[in-house]
VODO-959107 format. One record per atom (N, C-alpha, C, O): y, z, x; residue number from 1. Coordinates in steps of 0.2 Angstrom, whole numbers, plus 5000, padded with zeros to 4 digits. Each point is the difference from the previous one (the first is absolute). Example, Ala and Ser with C-alpha at 12.3 -4.5 7.8 and 13.67 -1.06 7.14 Angstrom:
residues 2
<r><Y>4972</Y><Z>5039</Z><X>5066</X><num>1</num></r>
<r><Y>5006</Y><Z>5000</Z><X>4996</X><num>1</num></r>
<r><Y>5006</Y><Z>5000</Z><X>5004</X><num>1</num></r>
<r><Y>4999</Y><Z>5003</Z><X>5005</X><num>1</num></r>
<r><Y>5006</Y><Z>4993</Z><X>4993</X><num>2</num></r>
<r><Y>5006</Y><Z>5001</Z><X>5004</X><num>2</num></r>
<r><Y>5005</Y><Z>5003</Z><X>4996</X><num>2</num></r>
<r><Y>5006</Y><Z>5001</Z><X>5003</X><num>2</num></r>
end
This chain:
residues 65
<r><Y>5176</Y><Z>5137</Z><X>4773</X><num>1</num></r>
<r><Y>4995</Y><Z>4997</Z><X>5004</X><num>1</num></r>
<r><Y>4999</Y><Z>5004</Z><X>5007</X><num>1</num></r>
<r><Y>5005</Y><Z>4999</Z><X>5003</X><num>1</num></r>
<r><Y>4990</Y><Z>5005</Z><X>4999</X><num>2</num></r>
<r><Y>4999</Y><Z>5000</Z><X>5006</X><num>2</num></r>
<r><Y>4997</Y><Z>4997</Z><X>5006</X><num>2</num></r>
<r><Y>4994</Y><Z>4998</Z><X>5000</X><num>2</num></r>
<r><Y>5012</Y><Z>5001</Z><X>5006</X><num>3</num></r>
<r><Y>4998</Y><Z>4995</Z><X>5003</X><num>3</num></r>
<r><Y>4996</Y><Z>5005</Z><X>5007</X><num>3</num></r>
<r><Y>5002</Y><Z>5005</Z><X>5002</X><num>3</num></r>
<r><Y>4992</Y><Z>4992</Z><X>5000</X><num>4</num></r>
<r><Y>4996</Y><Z>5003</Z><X>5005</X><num>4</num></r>
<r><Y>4999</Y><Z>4996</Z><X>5006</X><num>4</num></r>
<r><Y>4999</Y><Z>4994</Z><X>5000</X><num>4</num></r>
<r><Y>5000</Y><Z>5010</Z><X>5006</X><num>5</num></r>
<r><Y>4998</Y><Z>4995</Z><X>5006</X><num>5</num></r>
<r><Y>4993</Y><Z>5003</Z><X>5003</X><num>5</num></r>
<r><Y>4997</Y><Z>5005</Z><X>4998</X><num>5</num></r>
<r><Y>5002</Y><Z>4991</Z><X>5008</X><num>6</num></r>
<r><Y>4992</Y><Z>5001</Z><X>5001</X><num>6</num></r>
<r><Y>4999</Y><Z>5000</Z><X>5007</X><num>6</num></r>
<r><Y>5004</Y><Z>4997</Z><X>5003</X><num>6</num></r>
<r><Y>4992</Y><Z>5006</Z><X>5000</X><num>7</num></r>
<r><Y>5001</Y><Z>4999</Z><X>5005</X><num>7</num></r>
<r><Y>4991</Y><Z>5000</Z><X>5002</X><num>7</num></r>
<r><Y>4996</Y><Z>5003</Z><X>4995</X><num>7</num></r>
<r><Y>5001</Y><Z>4994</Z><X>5010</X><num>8</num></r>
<r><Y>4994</Y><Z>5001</Z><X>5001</X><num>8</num></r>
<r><Y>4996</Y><Z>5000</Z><X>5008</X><num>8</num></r>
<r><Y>4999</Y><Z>4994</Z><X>5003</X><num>8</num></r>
<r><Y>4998</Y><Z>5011</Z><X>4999</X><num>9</num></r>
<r><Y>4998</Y><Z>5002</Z><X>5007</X><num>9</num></r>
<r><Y>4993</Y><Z>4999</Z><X>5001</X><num>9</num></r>
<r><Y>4997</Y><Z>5003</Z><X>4995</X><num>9</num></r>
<r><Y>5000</Y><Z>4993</Z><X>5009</X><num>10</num></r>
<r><Y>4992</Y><Z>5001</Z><X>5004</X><num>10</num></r>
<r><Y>5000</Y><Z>5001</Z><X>5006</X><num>10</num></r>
<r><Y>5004</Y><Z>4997</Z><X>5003</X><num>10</num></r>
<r><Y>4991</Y><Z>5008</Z><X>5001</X><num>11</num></r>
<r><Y>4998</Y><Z>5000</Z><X>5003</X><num>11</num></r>
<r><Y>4994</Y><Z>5001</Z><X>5001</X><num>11</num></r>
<r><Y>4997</Y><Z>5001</Z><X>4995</X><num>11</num></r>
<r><Y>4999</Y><Z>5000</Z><X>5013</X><num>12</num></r>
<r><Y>4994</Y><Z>5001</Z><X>5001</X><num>12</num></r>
<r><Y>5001</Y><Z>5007</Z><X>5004</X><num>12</num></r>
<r><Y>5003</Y><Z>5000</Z><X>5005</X><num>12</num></r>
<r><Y>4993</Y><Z>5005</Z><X>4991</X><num>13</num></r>
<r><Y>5000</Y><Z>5005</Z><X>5004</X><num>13</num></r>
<r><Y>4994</Y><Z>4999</Z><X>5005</X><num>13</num></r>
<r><Y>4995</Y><Z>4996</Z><X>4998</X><num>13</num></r>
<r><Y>5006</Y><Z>5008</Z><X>5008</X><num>14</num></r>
<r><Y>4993</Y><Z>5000</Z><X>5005</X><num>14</num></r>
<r><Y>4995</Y><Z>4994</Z><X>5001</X><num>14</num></r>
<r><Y>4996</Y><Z>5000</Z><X>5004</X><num>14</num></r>
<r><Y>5005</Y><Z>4996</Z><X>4992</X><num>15</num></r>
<r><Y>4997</Y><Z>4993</Z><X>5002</X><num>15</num></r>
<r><Y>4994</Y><Z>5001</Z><X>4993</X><num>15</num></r>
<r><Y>4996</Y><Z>4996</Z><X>4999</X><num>15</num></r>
<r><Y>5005</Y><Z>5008</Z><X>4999</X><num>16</num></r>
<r><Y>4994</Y><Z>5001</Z><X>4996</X><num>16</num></r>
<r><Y>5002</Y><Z>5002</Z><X>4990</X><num>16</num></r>
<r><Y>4996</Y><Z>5000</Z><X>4995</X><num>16</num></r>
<r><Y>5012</Y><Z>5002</Z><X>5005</X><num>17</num></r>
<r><Y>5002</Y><Z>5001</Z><X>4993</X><num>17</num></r>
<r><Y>5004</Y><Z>4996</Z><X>4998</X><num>17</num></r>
<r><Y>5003</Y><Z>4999</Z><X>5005</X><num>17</num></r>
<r><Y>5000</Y><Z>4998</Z><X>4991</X><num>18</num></r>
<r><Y>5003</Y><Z>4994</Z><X>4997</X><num>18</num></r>
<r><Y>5007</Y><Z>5005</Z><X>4996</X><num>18</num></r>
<r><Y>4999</Y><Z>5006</Z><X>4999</X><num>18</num></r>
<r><Y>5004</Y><Z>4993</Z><X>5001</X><num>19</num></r>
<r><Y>5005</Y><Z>5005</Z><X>4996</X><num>19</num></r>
<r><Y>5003</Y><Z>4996</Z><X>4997</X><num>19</num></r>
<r><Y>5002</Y><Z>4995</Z><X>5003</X><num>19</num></r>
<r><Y>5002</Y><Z>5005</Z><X>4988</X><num>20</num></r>
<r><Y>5002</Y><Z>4996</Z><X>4999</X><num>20</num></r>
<r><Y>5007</Y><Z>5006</Z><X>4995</X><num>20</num></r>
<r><Y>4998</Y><Z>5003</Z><X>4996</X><num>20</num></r>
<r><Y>5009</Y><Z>4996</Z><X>5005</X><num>21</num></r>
<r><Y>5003</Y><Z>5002</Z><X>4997</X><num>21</num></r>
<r><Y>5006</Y><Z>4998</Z><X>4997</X><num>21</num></r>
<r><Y>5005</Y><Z>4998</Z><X>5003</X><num>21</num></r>
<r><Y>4995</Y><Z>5002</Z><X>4990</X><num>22</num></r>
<r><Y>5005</Y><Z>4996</Z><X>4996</X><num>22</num></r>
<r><Y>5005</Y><Z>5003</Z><X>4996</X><num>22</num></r>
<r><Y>4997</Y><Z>5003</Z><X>4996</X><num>22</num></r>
<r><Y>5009</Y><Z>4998</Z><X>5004</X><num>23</num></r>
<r><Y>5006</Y><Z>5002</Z><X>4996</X><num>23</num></r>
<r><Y>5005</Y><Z>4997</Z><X>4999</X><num>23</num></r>
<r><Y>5003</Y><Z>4996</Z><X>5004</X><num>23</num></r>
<r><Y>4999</Y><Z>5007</Z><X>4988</X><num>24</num></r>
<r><Y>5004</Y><Z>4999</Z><X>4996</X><num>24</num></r>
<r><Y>5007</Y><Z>5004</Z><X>5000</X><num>24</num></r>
<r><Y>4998</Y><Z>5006</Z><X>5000</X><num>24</num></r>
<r><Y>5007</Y><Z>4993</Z><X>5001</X><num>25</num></r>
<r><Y>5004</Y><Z>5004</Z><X>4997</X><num>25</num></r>
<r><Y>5007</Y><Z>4998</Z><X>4996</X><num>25</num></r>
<r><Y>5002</Y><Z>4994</Z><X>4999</X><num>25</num></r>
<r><Y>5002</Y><Z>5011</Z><X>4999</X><num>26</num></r>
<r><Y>5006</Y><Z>4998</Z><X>4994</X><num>26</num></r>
<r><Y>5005</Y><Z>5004</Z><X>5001</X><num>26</num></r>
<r><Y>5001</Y><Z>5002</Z><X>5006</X><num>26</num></r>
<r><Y>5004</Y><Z>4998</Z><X>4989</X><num>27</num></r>
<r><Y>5005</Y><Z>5006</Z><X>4999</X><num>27</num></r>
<r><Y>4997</Y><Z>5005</Z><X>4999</X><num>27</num></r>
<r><Y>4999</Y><Z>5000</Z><X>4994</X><num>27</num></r>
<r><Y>4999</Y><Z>5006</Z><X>5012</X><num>28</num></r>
<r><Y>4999</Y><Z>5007</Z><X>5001</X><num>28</num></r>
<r><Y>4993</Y><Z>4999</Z><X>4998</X><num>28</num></r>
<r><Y>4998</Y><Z>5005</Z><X>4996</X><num>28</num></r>
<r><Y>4997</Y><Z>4991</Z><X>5006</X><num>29</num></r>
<r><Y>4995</Y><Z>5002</Z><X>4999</X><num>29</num></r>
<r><Y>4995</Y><Z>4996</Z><X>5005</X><num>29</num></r>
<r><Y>5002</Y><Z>4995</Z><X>5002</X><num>29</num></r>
<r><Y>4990</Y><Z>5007</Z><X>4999</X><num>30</num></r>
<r><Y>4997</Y><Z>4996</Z><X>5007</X><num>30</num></r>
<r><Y>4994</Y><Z>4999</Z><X>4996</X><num>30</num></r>
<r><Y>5000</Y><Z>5005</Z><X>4996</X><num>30</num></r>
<r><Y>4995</Y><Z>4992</Z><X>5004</X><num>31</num></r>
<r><Y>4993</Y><Z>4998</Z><X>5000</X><num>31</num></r>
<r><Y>4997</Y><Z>4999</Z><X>5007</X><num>31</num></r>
<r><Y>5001</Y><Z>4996</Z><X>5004</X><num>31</num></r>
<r><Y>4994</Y><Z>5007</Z><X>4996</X><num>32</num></r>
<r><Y>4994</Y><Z>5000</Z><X>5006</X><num>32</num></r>
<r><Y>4994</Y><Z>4997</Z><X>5000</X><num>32</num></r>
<r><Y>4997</Y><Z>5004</Z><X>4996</X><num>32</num></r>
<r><Y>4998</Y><Z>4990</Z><X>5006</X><num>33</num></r>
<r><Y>4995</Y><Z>5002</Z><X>5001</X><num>33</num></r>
<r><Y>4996</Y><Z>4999</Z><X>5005</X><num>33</num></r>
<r><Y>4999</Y><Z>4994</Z><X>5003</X><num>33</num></r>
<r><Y>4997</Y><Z>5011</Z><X>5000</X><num>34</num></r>
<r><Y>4998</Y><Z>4998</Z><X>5007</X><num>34</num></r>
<r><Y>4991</Y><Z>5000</Z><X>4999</X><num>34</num></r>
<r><Y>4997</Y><Z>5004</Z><X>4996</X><num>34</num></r>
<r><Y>5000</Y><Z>4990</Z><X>5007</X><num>35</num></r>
<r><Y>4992</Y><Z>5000</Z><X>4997</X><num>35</num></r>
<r><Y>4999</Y><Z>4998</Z><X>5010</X><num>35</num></r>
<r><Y>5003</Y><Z>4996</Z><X>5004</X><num>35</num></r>
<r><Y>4990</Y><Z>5008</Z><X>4998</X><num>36</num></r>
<r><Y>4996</Y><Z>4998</Z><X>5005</X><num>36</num></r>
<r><Y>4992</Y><Z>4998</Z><X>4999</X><num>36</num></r>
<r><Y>4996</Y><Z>5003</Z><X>4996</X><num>36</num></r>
<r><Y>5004</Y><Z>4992</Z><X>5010</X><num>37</num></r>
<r><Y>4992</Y><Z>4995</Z><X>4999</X><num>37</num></r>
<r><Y>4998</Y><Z>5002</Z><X>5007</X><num>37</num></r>
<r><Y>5003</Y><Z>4999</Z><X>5005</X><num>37</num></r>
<r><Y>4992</Y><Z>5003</Z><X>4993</X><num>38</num></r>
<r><Y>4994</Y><Z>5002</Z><X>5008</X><num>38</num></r>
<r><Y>4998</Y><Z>4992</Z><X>5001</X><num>38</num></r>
<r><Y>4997</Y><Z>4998</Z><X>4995</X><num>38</num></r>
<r><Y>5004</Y><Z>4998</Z><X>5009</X><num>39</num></r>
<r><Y>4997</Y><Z>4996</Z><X>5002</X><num>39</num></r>
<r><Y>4995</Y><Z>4999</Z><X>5002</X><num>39</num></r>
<r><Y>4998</Y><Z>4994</Z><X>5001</X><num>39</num></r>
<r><Y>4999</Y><Z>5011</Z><X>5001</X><num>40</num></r>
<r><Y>4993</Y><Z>4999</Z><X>5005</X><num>40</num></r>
<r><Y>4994</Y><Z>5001</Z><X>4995</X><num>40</num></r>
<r><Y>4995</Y><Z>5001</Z><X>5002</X><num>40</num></r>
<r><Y>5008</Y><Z>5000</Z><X>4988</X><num>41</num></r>
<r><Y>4994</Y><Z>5001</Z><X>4996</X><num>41</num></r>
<r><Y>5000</Y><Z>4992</Z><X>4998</X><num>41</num></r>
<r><Y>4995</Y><Z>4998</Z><X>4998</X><num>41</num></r>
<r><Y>5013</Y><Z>4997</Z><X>5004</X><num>42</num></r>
<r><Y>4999</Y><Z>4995</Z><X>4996</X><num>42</num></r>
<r><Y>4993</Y><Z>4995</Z><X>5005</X><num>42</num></r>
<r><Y>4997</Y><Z>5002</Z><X>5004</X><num>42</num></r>
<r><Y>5002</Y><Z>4990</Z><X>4992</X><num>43</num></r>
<r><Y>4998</Y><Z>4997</Z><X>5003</X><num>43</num></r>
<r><Y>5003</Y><Z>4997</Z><X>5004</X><num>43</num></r>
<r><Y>5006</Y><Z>5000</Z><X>4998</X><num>43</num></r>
<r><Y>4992</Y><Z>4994</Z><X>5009</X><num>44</num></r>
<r><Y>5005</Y><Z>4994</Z><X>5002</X><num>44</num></r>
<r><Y>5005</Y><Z>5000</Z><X>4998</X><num>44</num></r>
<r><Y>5005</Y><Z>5003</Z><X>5002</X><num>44</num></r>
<r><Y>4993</Y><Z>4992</Z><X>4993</X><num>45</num></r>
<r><Y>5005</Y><Z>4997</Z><X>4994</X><num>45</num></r>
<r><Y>5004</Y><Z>5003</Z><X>4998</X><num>45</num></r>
<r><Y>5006</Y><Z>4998</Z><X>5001</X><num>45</num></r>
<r><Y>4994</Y><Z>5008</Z><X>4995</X><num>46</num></r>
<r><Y>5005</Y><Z>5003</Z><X>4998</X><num>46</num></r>
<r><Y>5004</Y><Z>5004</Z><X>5004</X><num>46</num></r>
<r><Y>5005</Y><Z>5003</Z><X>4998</X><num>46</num></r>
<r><Y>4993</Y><Z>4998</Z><X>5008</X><num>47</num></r>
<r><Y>5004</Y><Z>5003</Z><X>5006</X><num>47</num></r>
<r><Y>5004</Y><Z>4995</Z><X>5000</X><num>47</num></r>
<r><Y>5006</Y><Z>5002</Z><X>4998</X><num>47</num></r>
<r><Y>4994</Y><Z>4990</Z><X>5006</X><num>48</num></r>
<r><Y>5003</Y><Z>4996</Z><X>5002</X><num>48</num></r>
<r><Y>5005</Y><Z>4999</Z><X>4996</X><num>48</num></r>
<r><Y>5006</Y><Z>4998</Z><X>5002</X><num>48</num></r>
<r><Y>4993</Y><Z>5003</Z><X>4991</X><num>49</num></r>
<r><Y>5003</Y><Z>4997</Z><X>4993</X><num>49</num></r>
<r><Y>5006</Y><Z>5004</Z><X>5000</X><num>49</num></r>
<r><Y>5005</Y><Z>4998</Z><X>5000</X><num>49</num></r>
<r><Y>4995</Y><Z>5011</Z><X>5001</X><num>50</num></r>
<r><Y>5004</Y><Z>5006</Z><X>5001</X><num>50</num></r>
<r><Y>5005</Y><Z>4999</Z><X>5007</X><num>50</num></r>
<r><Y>5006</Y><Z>5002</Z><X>5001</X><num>50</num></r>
<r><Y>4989</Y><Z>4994</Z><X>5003</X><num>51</num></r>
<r><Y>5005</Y><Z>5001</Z><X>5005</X><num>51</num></r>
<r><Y>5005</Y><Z>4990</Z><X>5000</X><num>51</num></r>
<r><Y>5004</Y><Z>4997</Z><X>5004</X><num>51</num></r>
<r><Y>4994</Y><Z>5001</Z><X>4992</X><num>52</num></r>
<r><Y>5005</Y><Z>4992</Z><X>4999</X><num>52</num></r>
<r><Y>5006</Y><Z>5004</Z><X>4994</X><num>52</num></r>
<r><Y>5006</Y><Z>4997</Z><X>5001</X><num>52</num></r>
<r><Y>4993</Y><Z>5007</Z><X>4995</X><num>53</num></r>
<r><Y>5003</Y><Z>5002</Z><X>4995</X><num>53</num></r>
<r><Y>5007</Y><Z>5002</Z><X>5004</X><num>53</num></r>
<r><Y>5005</Y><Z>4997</Z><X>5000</X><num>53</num></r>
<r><Y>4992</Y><Z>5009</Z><X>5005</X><num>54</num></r>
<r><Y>5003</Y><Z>5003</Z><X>5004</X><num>54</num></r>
<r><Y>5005</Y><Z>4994</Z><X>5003</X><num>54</num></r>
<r><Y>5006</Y><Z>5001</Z><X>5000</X><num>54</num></r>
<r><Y>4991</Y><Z>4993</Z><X>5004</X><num>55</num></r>
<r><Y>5005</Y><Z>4998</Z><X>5003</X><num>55</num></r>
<r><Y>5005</Y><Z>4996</Z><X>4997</X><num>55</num></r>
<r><Y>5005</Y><Z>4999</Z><X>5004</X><num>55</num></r>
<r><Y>4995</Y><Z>5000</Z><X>4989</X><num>56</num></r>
<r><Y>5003</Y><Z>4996</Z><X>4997</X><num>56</num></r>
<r><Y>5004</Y><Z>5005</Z><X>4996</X><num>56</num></r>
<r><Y>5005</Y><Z>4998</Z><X>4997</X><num>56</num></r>
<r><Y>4994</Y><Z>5007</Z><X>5002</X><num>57</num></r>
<r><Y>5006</Y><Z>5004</Z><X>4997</X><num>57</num></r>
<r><Y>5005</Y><Z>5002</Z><X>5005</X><num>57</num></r>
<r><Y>5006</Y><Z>5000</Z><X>4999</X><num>57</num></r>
<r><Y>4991</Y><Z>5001</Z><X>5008</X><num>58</num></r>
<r><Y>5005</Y><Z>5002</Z><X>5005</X><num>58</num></r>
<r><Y>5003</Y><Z>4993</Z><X>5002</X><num>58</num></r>
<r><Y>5004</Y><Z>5001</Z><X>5005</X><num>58</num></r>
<r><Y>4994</Y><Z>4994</Z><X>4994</X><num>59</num></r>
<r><Y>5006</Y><Z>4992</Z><X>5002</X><num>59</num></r>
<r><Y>5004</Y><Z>4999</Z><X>4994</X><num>59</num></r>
<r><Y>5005</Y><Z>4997</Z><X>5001</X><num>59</num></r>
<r><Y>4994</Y><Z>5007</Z><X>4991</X><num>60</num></r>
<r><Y>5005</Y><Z>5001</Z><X>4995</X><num>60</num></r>
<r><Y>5007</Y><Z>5002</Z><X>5001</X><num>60</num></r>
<r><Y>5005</Y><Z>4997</Z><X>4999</X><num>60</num></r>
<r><Y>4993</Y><Z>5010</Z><X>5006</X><num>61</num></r>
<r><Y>5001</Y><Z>5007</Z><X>5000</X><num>61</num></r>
<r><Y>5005</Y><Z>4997</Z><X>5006</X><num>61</num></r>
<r><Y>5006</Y><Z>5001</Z><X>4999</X><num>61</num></r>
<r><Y>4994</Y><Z>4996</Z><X>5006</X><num>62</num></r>
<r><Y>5003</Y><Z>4997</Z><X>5004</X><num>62</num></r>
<r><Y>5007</Y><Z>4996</Z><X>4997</X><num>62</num></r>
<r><Y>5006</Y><Z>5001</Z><X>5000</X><num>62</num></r>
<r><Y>4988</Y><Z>4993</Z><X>4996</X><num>63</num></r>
<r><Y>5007</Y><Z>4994</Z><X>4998</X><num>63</num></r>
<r><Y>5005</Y><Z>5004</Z><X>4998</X><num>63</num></r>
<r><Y>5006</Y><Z>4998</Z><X>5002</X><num>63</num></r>
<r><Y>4992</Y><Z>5008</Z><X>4994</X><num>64</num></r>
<r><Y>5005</Y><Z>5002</Z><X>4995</X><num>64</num></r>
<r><Y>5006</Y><Z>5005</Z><X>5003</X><num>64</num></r>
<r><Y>5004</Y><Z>5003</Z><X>4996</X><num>64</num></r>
<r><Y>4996</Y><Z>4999</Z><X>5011</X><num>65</num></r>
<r><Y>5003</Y><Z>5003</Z><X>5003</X><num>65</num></r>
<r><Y>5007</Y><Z>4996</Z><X>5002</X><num>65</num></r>
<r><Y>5004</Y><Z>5002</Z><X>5003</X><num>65</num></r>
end
């Protein structure tokens, strides 16, 4: 059985790009994947929604420290 852990990064670049970065790794091996949201194509709503996302991974991202 391989066992994997995980790690996972948001930020806001420039006030205007959402970035979101997730990886896996094991014995001798890494997985990456990084995806970015233009915010300024979303609407309101789904701005505000990206950026509550954002706040609540990074109070995770804390506890777990």
């Amino acid at each position: 059985m391989i066992k994997a852990q995980s790690s996972i990064a948001t930020w806001l670049e420039g006030e205007s790009i959402f970035i979101f970065h997730e990886w896996y790794w094991g014995d001798g091996w890494v997985q990456s994947r990084l995806d970015g949201v233009w915010l300024l194509a979303l609407n309101f709503e789904q701005t505000a929604s990206l950026l509550r996302l954002r706040e609540f991974l990074a109070g995770k991202q804390k506890a777990s420290e």
